[in-house]
C-alpha positions as CSV (number, residue, x, y, z in Angstrom):
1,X,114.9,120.1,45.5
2,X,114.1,122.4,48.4
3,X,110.4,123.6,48.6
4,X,109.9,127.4,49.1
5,X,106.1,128.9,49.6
6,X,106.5,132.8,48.5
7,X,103.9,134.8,49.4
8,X,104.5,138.3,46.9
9,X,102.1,141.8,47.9
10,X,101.9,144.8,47.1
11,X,99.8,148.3,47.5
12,X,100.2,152.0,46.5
13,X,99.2,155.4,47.2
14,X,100.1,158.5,45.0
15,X,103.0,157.6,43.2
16,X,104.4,155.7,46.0
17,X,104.1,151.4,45.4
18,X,105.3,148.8,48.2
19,X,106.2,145.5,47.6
20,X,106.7,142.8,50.7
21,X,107.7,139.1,50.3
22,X,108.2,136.3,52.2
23,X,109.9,133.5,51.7
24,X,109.5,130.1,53.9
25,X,111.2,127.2,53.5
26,X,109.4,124.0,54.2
27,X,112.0,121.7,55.0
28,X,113.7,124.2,57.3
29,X,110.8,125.6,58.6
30,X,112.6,128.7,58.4
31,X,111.9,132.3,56.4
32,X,113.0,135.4,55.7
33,X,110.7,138.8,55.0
34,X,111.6,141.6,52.7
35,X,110.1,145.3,51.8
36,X,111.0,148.0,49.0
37,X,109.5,151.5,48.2
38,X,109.3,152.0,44.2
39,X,108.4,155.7,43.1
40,X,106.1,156.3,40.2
41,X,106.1,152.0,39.2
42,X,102.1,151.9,39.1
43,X,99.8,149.1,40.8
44,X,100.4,147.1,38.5
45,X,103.9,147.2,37.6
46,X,104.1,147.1,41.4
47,X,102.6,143.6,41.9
48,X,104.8,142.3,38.9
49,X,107.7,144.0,40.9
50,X,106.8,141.6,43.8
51,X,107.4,138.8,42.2
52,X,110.3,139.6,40.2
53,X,112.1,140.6,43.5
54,X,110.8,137.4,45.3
55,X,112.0,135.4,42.6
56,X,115.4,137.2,42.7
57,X,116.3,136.0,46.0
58,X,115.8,132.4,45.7
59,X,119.8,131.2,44.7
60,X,119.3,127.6,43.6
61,X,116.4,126.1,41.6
62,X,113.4,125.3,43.8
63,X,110.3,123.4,44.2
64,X,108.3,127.0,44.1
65,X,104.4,127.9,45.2
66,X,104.3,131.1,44.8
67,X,101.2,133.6,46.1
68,X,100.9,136.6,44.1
69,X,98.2,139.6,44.4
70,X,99.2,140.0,40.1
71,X,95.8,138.1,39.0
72,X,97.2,138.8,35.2
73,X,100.4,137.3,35.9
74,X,98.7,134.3,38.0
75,X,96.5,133.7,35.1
76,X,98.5,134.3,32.1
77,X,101.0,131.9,33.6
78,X,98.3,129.2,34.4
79,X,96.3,129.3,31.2
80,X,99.4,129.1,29.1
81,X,99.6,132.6,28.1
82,X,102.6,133.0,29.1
83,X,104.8,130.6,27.5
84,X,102.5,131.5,24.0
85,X,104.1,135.3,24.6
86,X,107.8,134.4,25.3
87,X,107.5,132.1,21.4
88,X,106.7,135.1,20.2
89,X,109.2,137.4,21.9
90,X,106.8,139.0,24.1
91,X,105.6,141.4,21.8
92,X,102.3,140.7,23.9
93,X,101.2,142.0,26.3
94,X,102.8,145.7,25.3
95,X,102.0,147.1,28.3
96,X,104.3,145.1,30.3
97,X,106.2,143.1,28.4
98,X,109.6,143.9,29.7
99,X,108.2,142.6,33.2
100,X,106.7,139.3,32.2
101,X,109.7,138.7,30.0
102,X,112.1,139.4,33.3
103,X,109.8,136.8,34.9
104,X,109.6,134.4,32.3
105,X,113.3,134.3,33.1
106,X,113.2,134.1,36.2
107,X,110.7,131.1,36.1
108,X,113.0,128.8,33.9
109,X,114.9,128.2,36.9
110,X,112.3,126.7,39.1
111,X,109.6,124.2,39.3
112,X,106.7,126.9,39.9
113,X,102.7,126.5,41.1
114,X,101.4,129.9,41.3
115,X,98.0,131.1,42.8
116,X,96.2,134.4,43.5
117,X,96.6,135.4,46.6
118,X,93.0,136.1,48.1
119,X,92.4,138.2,50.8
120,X,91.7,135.5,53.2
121,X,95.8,134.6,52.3
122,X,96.8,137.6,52.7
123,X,99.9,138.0,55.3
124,X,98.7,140.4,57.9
125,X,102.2,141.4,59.1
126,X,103.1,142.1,54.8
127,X,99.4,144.5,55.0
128,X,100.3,146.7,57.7
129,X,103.9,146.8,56.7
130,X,103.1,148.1,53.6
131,X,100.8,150.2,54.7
132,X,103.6,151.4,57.3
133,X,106.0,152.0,54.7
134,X,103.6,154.1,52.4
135,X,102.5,156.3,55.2
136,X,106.0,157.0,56.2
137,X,107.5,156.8,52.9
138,X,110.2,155.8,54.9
139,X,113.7,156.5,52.5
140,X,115.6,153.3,53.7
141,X,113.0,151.0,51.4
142,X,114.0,152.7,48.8
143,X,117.1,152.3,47.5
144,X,117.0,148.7,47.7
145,X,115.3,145.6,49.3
146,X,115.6,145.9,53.3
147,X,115.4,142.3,54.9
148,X,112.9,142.9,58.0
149,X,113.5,139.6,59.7
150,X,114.2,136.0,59.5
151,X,111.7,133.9,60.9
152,X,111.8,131.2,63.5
């Protein structure tokens, strides 16, 4: 099973939210990074957004650690939380439960560590893109995911 590290970020301003993601592949040494411009998602939907669209582009099952700036999701994942909300048919958390139940989803397909990214993690080149694309609002991040660049 191949091992991908995903690092998932996001900011907003206004109504405007970024998400950028990169995916790395261990074995390969290889990765790919990836922006999108949601209007009106909230900070927090935004950073559950992150991950969902991370997630998304992996095709096969994986060996998965995933970096997320969501400390609910991080935590709710790790402490069990969770998996108590999908046996109950996510009718917790309210607030979001269409999002951690897309996860959820999206988890069953991979073996999965996830941590909180701290701001000592955080990918410089993800901060000032995102902080590109909010200033610019630029309309080409928002209809869909725009691959930036693969890496080495």
């Amino acid at each position: 099973m191949e091992e991908i590290v995903v690092v998932a970020q996001s900011r907003h301003s206004g109504d405007y939210q970024a998400i950028h993601y990169t995916l790395y592949s261990e074995k390969r040494k290889t990765g790919k990074r990836f922006a999108r411009l949601y209007m009106g998602a909230g900070q927090s939907n935004a950073q559950h957004l992150a991950v969902i669209e991370s997630l998304k582009a992996l095709k096969k099952p994986c060996k998965v650690k995933l970096l997320s700036d969501a400390q609910k999701f991080v935590t709710a994942f790790n402490d069990g939380s969770m998996e108590k909300w999908a046996k109950n048919g996510f009718s917790k958390p309210k607030k979001q439960a269409e999002l951690y139940k897309q996860i959820y989803q999206l988890l069953s397909h991979h073996e999965m560590e996830i941590q909180h990214l701290k701001s000592n993690q955080r990918d410089t080149f993800g901060d000032d893109t995102l902080t590109k694309i909010l200033q610019y609002k630029d309309a080409r991040y928002i209809d869909g995911v725009e691959e930036l660049y693969s890496l080495p």
